[in-house]
Every structure is written in structure tokens, then in C-alpha cells.
C-alpha positions in Angstrom: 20.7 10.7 75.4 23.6 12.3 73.2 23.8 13.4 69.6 26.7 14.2 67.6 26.6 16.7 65.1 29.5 16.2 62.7 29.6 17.6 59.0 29.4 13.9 58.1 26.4 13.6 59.5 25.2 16.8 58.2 25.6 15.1 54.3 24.5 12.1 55.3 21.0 13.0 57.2 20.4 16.1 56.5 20.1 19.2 58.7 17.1 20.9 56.9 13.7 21.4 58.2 11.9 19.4 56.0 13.7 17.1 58.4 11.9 17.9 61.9 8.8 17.6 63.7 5.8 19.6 62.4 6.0 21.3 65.4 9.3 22.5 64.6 8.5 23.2 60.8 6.2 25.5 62.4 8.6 27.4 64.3 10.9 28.1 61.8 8.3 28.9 59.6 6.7 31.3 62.5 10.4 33.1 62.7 11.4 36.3 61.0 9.2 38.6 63.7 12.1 39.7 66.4 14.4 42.5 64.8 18.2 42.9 65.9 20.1 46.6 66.3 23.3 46.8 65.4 26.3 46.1 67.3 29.6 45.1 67.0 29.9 40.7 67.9 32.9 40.5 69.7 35.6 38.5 68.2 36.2 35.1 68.8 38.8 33.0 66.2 37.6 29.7 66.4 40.6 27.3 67.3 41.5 24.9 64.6 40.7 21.6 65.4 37.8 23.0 67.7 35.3 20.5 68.8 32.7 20.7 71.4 30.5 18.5 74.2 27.6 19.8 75.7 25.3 18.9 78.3 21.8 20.2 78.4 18.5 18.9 80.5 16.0 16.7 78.5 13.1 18.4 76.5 9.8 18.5 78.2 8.5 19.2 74.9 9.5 17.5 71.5 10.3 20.5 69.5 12.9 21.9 72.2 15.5 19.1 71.3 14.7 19.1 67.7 14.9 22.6 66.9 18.2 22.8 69.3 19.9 20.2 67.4 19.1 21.8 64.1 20.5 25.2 64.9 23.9 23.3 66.3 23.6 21.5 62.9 24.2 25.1 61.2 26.2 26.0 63.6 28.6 22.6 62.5 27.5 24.0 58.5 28.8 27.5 59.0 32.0 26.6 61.7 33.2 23.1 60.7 33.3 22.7 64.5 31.7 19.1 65.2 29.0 19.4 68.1 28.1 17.0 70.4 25.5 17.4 72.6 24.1 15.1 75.7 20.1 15.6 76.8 20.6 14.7 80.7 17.7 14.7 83.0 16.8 17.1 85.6 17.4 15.3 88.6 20.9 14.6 86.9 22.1 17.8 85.5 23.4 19.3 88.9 25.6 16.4 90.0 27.3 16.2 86.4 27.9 20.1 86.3 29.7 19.1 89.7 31.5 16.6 88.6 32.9 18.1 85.8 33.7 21.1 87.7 35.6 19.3 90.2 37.2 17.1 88.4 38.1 19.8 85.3 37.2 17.2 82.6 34.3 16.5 80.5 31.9 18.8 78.6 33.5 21.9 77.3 29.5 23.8 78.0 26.6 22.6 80.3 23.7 24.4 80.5 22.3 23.9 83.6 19.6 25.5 85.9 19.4 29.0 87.7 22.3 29.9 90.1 24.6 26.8 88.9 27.1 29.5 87.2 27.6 30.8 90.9 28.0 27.3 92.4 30.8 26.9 90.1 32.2 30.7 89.6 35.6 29.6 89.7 35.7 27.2 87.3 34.3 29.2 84.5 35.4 31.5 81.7 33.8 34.8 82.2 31.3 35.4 78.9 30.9 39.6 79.8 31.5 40.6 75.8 29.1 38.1 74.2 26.1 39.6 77.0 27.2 42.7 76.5 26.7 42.1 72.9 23.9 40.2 72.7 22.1 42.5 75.2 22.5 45.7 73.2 21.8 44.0 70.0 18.2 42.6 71.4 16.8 45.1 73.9 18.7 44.1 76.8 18.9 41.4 79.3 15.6 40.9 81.1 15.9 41.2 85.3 15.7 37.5 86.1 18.5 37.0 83.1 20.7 39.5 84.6 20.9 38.7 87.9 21.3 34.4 87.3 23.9 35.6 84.4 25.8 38.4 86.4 28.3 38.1 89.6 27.0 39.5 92.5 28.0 43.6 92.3 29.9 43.0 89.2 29.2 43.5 85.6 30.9 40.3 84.9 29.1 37.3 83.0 29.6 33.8 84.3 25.9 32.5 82.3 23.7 33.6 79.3 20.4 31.9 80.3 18.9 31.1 77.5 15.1 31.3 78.8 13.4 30.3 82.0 9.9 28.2 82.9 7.9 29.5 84.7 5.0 27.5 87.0 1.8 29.3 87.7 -1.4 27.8 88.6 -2.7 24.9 86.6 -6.5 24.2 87.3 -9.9 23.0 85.8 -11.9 26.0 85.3 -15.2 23.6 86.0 -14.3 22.6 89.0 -13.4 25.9 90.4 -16.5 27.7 88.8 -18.7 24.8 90.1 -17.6 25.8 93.6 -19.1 29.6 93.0 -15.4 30.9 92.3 -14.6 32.9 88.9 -10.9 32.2 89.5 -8.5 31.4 92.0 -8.6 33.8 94.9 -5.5 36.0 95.5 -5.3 35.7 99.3 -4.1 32.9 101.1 -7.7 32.7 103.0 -9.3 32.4 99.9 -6.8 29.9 98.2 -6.9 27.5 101.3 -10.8 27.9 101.6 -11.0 27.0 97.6 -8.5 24.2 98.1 -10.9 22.7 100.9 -13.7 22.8 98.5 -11.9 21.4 96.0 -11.1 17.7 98.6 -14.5 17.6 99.7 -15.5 17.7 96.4 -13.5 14.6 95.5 -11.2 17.2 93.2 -8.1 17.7 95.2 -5.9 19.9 94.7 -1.7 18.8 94.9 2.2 20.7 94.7 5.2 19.2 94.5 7.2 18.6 98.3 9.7 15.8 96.7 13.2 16.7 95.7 11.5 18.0 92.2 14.1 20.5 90.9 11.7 22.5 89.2 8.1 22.2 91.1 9.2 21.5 94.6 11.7 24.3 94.7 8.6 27.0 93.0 6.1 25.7 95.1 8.1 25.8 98.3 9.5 29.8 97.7 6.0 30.3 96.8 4.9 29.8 100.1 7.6 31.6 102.5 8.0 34.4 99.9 4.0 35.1 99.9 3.9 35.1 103.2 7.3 37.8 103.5 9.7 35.1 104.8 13.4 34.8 102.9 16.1 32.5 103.7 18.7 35.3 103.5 18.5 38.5 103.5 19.9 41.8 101.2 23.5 41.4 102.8 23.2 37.1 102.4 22.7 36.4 106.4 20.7 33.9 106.7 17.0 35.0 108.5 14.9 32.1 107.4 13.9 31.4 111.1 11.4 34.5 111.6 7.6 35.0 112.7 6.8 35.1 108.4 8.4 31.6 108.0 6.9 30.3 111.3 3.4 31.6 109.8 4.1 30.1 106.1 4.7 26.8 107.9 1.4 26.8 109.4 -0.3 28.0 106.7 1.0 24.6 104.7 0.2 22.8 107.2 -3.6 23.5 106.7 -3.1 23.2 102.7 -1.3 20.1 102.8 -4.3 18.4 104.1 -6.2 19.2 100.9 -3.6 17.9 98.6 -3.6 14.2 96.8 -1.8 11.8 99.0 2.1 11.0 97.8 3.2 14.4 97.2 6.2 14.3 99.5 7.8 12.2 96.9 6.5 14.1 93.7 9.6 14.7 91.2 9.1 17.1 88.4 7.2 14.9 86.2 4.5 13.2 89.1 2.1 16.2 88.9 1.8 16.1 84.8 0.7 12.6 85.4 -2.1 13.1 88.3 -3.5 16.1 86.6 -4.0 14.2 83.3 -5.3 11.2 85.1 -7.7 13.4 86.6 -6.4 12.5 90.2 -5.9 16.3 90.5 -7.5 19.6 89.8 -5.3 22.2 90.1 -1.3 22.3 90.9 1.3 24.5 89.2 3.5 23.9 86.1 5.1 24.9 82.9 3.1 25.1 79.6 3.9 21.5 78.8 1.5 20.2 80.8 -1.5 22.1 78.9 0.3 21.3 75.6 0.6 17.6 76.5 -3.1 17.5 76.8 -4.0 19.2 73.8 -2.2 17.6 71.6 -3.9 14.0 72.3 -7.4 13.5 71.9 -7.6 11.7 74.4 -7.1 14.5 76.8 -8.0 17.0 74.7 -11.4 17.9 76.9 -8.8 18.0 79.7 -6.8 21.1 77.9 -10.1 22.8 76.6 -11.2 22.6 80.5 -7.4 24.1 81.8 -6.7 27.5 82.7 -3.5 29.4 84.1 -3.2 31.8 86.8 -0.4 33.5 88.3 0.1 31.8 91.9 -1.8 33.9 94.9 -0.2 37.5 96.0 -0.9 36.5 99.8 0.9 38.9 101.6 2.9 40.7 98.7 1.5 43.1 96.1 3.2 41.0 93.3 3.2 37.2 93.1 6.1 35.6 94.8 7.3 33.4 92.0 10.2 32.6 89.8 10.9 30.8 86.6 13.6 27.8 86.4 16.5 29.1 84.5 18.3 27.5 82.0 21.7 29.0 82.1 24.6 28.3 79.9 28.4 28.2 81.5 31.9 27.7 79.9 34.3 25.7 81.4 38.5 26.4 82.0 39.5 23.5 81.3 37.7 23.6 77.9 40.5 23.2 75.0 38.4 25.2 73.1 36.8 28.6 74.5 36.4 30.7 71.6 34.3 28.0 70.1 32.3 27.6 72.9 31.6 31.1 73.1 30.7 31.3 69.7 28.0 28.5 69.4 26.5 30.3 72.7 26.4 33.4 70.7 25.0 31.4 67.8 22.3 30.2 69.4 21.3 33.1 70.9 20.7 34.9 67.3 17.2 35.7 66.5 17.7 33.2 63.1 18.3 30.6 65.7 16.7 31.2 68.8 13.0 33.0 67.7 12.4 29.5 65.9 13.8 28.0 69.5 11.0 29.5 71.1 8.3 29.1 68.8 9.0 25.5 69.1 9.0 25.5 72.9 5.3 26.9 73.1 6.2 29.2 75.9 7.9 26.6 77.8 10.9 28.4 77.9 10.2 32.3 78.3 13.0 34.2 76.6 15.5 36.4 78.6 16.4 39.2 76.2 13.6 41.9 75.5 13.3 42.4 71.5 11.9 38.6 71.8 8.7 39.9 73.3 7.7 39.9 69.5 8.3 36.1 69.3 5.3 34.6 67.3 4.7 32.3 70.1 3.3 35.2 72.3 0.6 36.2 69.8 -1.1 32.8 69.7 -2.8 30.9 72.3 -4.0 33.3 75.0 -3.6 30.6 77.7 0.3 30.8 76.4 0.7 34.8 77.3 1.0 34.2 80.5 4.5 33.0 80.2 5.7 35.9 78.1 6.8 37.3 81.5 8.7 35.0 83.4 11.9 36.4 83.2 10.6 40.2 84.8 9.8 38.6 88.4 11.7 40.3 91.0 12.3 37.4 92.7 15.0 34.5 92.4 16.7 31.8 94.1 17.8 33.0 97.4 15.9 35.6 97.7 16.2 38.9 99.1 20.0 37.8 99.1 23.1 37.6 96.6 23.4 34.7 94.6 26.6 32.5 95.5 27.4 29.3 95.8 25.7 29.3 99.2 22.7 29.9 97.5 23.0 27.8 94.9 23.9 24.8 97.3 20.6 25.6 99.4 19.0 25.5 96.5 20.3 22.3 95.3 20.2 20.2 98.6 16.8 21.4 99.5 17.0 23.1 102.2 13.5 25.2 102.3 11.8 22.2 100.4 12.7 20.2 102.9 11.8 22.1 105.8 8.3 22.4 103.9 7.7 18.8 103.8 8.7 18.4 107.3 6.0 20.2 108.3 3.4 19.2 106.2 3.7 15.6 106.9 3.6 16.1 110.3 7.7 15.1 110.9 8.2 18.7 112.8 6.4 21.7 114.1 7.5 25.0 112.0 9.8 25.6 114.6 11.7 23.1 114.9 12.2 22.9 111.1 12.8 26.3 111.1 15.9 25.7 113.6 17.5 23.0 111.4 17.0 24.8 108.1 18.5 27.9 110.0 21.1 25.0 110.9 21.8 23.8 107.5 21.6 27.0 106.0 24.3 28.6 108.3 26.8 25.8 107.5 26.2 27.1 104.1 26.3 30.9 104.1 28.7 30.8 107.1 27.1 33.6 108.8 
């Protein structure tokens, strides 16, 4: 799905917010609440002739996309530097970055997920003075936003995420009350013991095992993490294959059996759909899910009867989750850096991105710390929850460096696969252990 923003289309359509969605009246309207420090912007002469491309993944909310495209409309208003912008879905947005990476053509910026930037390290421009500027003039960078923007040991930029989604628990409070439980328990006893409940009481519970970039990928580090496993460790050796992996294995094994049937072929949108069919009563995901609900009365009771809840601690004394990243990169062979810099910087302002926020409805949780005050924190408690995403301690390829090893085990699903192995019944956790060690060797080369 592209749109081009051009001044002509600027005149001709308008660029106002009388223009947008309600929903995105309302953030701009909502704005004015995060303050910015002074500090010097770097400087970045706009080449003459600039225009740009960018690719982006699809909004899982409306007001995302239309609040995005109005701030690159004043962008276009204040630059003259026509913006074109492509809304590519999830699944997709990986194999375009790559192939615009390899073959050095295409969109000048993508904005793709987590660790991409460090897939593709040598094919971007380094963006170190807009962080540095943009961190000192809003708090600082949060810890999930500096270690996907950052190379590993360096205090070089390759990325400026622009938020991250995070996915805790999503459950019908009924249900789980009905079954003599105030919440969800915090232990992994207690969590497969509720889960049990919840199948026998013909309210099944159900995660993501498919190749869903977002849900599959959360659920699955969920479960290793919790139980102390990693796939690589401090120094990036790979150590998936231990006694804590063997044990998280197992451990699925048992839950799987509680879940709705299909979810070995889930993608990121299949467990929106079961939970508002009422197929399943508890899974994890992003806001939009409770949004989606509330905002048609036909599912309305369905929202009203949702809570969140960070996923179980198991093991740890934290939660072991992460957010997705979105995580913006500048390509060398763009004819046009400064530009591209520039709109990053843009739309990373507090005039631009508070209202960004607002609109997402805690969606995307922001990555630089003065946005705390973002109005969209002070409004529905069962939103707060999210403020937080981008303080977790943990990330993609965790307790290691993120490279492009990481990244790549990431993308080809290495410890998602090795999940659903097991929990179908295709493996025992040792022998999927040994061929995601297997994999995950030819990867990190160690």
C-alpha cells in the first residue's frame, strides 16, 4: 500500500487534521504534554532535488498510518522534499529490507523490526549525531532503544527505533476468576495448572508457534528465557542446548496440550481473530487487540471482560519479555542522506511524534524517556501497562550481542521452530535442541 506525499498533493487534499480520523484529531489534540531541553540539531543541508521512498510495516491500528502520513505531509510543507511512503506487511518487511540491501536499490529509509539495522550494518549510513541529539534533547534513549539502535560496544547509531509493542497476557477476567484465580499466576506451575482449567472448561487458552514475526518470536523467548535458557550467551557462543532449554521444552510440551488446535500455523494476526471469536480466552498481544474490541459494539462486552498482565516470572525475578521494535535505517546507496536523516529527526520531534503516539493507543511504546508524559499513558488504565516496553532487559538474542547472527536466527526462526517441534510432537527437546544448536552454529560460527 504506498502514498506519495508531494506538495501538489499537499494543495490539492489537504494535509490538516480536520482531514484524519477522529482518532487522530484526538491525538493531535491530546499533544502539547512532553517538553524538549535544549540542544543543538545537528546539521543536515538538504540536497536539492531531494526526494525520498520509505518502507514501513502496515498499521495494526488506523490512526498509526494516518497520523504518520500527516507529519511526512509537514515534513513535505516545511522541506519541499516529496515523500513517498509504502505500508508493507509484516511477514514482508524483512525480505524487502534484504533485498534492497543486497541489491543497493530501492527505498532510500525502511523501517523495519528489532535487530534488522545489525543484519544489514554494512549497508547503512551511521545516524550517531541525530541519537545523540534526539537523546539529550528528550531524556535519553530508553535500554531496549539503545541496545537495537547501537552497534555492539560502540557508540555508533545504525537505527532510531521509533517505539516498540510489547505482548503481555491477554485474558478474560471471568473466566479466570470463575476458576477461583484473582489473576494469572506467576509461576510456571501455576500458569500450566490455570491453563488446564481453562481447556476443561471449554475456554482454552492459545500462543502463537507459526512463523508470526511478532507473537511467535515473544511467545517462544518467553518460554526459554523464563525458564533461564538463551540461545547465546554474553560473548555470542551459542548455548541454546542446556538442561534450562531441555526443561522449557518440556514444560511446552504440557501447555501446548491446553492450547486451541492450529496454532502451529498462527501468523501475527490468527490470535486477534480466535480471541474475538471467543475460540480463546487468554493468549498474548499488543493493545490492538483490546482496542479492536472496544471500539465495536459488537465486541464491546469482550473488551469490558479483557485484562492485561505481564507474562509469568517462572524462573526469573522479572518477566522475560521484549517488545517488537520498529527501527528506522538509512541506506548508502540513498542519493539523498541528509534528507533522510532529516525526516527521521522530524518525526521523532515531540510536535510530531507525541500526536504519533497518542494515536497508536499504546500500541507502539515510545523509546525516548521525556515521552513518559505522552497523554496516552494517563488514560485507560488497561493501556499503562505498555508505558514500559522499552525498559525490559531483555532482547533478541539474548544474553548475547546483537549481529547479523542474531538477527538472522531471529528472522529464520530458529527457537520458534524448535518450539513447535516439540509441542506437536515432531521431536523430543533434545533432539530439537541439537538442530537448533545446529542451525544456530552455522549462524554465529562458533
Amino acid at each position: 500500500m504506498a502514498y506519495v506525499i508531494t506538495r501538489r498533493s499537499i494543495l490539492a487534499a489537504g494535509a490538516s487534521v480536520a482531514a484524519l480520523s477522529v482518532g487522530a484529531q484526538r491525538a493531535f489534540a491530546q499533544a502539547g504534554r512532553v517538553k524538549a531541553a535544549d540542544a543543538a540539531a545537528p546539521k543536515l543541508p538538504i540536497e536539492k532535488g531531494a526526494t525520498l521512498r520509505m518502507l514501513r510495516p502496515v498499521r495494526f491500528v488506523q490512526p498509526d498510518e494516518d497520523v504518520f502520513r500527516a507529519n511526512a505531509a509537514k515534513f513535505t510543507a516545511k522541506t519541499g522534499v516529496d515523500v513517498r511512503i509504502d505500508f508493507v506487511g509484516w511477514e514482508d518487511i524483512t525480505q524487502q529490507t534484504a533485498v534492497t540491501a543486497n541489491t543497493g536499490a530501492g527505498p532510500d529509509l525502511i523501517i523495519g523490526f528489532s535487530d534488522a539495522p545489525h543484519i544489514f550494518a554494512t549497508k547503512l549510513i551511521e545516524l550517531t549525531d541525530v541519537a545523540d541529539y534526539l537523546g539529550k534533547r528528550y531524556g535519553g534513549w530508553l535500554p531496549m532503544a539503545d541496545k537495537y539502535g547501537r552497534k555492539t560496544n560502540s557508540k555508533n547509531w545504525i537505527g532510531l527505533p521509533f517505539g516498540a509493542s510489547g505482548g503481555p497476557l491477554v485474558y478474560r477476567k471471568s473466566a479466570v476468576n470463575a476458576l477461583g484465580f484473582q489473576s494469572v499466576p506467576d509461576d510456571h506451575a501455576g500458569f500450566l495448572d490455570l491453563c488446564r482449567k481453562l481447556k476443561a472448561a471449554g475456554k482454552p487458552p492459545g500462543f502463537a508457534l507459526g512463523h508470526a514475526v511478532g507473537d511467535a518470536n515473544s511467545f517462544c523467548n518467553w518460554v526459554i528465557w523464563s525458564h533461564g535458557g538463551y540461545l547465546v550467551d554474553e560473548k555470542g557462543k551459542v548455548a541454546i542446548n542446556s538442561k534450562e532449554t531441555v526443561d522449557a521444552l518440556n514444560y511446552l510440551k504440557e501447555l501446548y496440550q491446553t492450547f486451541i488446535p492450529g496454532t502451529t500455523a498462527w501468523n501475527d494476526i490468527s490470535n486477534n481473530r480466535a480471541y474475538s471469536a471467543q475460540e480463546l480466552w487468554l493468549t498474548a498481544n499488543g493493545v490492538s487487540l483490546y482496542f479492536s474490541l472496544k471500539n465495536d459494539p459488537k465486541t464491546a462486552p469482550i473488551a469490558d471482560d479483557t485484562q492485561h498482565q505481564l507474562m509469568p516470572k517462572g524462573r526469573l525475578s522479572v518477566p522475560a519479555m521484549t517488545g517488537l521494535t520498529l527501527n528506522a535505517m538509512v541506506f548508502k546507496h540513498s542519493k539523498f542522506p541528509n534528507a533522510s536523516k532529516a525526516f527521521l529527526q522530524f518525526m521523532l520531534e515531540h510536535e510530531q511524534h507525541e500526536p504519533w503516539l497518542n494515536a497508536n493507543l499504546g500500541y507502539w511504546a515510545h523509546p525516548l524517556a521525556a515521552y513518559d508524559n505522552a497523554a496516552v499513558w494517563e488514560g485507560d488504565p488497561r493501556v499503562r501497562i505498555f508505558k514500559d516496553t522499552m525498559r525490559s532487559p531483555f532482547w533478541n538474542g539474548y544474553k548475547g550481542p546483537i549481529t547479523e547472527a542474531s538477527g538472522q536466527a531471529n528472522a529464520e526462526y530458529v527457537t520458534v521452530d524448535m518450539c513447535a517441534a516439540v509441542a506437536s510432537g515432531q521431536a523430543t527437546a533434545q533432539d530439537a535442541v541439537r538442530e537448533a544448536e545446529r542451525r544456530a552454529k552455522r549462524m554465529f560460527r562458533s
